[in-house]
C-alpha positions as CSV (number, residue, x, y, z in Angstrom):
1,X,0.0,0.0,0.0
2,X,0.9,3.4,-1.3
3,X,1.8,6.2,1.9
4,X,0.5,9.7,-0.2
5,X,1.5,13.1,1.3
6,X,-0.9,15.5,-0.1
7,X,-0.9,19.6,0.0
8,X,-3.2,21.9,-1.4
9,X,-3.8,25.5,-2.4
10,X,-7.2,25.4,-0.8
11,X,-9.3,28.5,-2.7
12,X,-13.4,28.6,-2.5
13,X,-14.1,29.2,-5.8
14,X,-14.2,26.9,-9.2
15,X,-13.1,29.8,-11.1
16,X,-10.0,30.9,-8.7
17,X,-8.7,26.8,-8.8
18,X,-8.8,27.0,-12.8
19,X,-7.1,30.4,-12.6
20,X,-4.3,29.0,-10.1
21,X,-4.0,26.1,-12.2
22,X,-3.6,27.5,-15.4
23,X,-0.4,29.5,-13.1
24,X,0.8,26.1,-11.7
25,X,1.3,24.8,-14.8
26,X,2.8,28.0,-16.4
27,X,5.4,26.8,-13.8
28,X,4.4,29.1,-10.9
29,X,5.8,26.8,-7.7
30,X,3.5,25.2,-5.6
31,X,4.8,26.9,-2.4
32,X,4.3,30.3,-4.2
33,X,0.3,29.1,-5.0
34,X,-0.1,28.2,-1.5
35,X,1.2,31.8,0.3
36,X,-0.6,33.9,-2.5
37,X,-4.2,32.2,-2.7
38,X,-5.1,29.9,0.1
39,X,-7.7,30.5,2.7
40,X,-7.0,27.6,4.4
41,X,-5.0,27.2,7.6
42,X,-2.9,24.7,6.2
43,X,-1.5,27.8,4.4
44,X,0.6,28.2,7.4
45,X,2.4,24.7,6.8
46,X,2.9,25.2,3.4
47,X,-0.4,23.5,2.3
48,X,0.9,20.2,4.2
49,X,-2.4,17.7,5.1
50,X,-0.2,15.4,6.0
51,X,0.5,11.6,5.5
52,X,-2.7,9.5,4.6
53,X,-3.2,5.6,2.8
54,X,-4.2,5.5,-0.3
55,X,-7.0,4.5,0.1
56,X,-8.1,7.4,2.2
57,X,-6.6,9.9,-0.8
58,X,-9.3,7.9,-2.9
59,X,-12.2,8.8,-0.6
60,X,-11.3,12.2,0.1
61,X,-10.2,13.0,-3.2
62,X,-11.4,10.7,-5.4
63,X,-8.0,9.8,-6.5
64,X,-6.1,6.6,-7.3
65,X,-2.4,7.3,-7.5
66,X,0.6,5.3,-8.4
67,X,4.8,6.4,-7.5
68,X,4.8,7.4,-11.4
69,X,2.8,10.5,-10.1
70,X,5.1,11.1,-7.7
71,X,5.3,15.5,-7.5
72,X,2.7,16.1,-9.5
73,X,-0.1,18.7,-9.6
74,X,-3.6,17.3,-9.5
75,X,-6.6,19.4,-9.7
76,X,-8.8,21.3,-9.3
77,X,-10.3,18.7,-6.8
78,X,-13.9,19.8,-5.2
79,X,-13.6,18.1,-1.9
80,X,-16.4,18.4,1.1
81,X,-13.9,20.1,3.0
């Protein structure tokens, strides 16, 4: 079983997350997404949520991952958090 750490520029709007990823993937750095447009508190560890299982990444998420996906981007992701 897969250990996934996940982070997240958390944002409240479907708009703002396709704006922010159209910038992440001009290449704007994931740290730099996180201090200028999250709202979450996580913001203050860099986005971090942590260590989960993969299987818990599928139920939050609704993703299935594999190490080929190791460091990169996914999203925008609507999640009921």
């Amino acid at each position: 079983m897969l250990k996934i750490r996940a982070s997240q520029i958390f944002i409240r709007t479907p708009e703002e997350a396709a704006a922010i990823k159209k910038e992440l993937d001009a290449d704007l750095p994931f740290l730099q997404g996180v201090e200028k447009y999250s709202v979450c508190p996580s913001k203050e560890k860099e986005g971090d949520l942590g260590w989960m299982d993969e299987s818990n990444l599928g139920e939050s998420f609704g993703l299935t991952l594999t190490l080929e996906d190791k460091g990169k981007v996914f999203g925008p992701i609507h999640s009921p958090y």
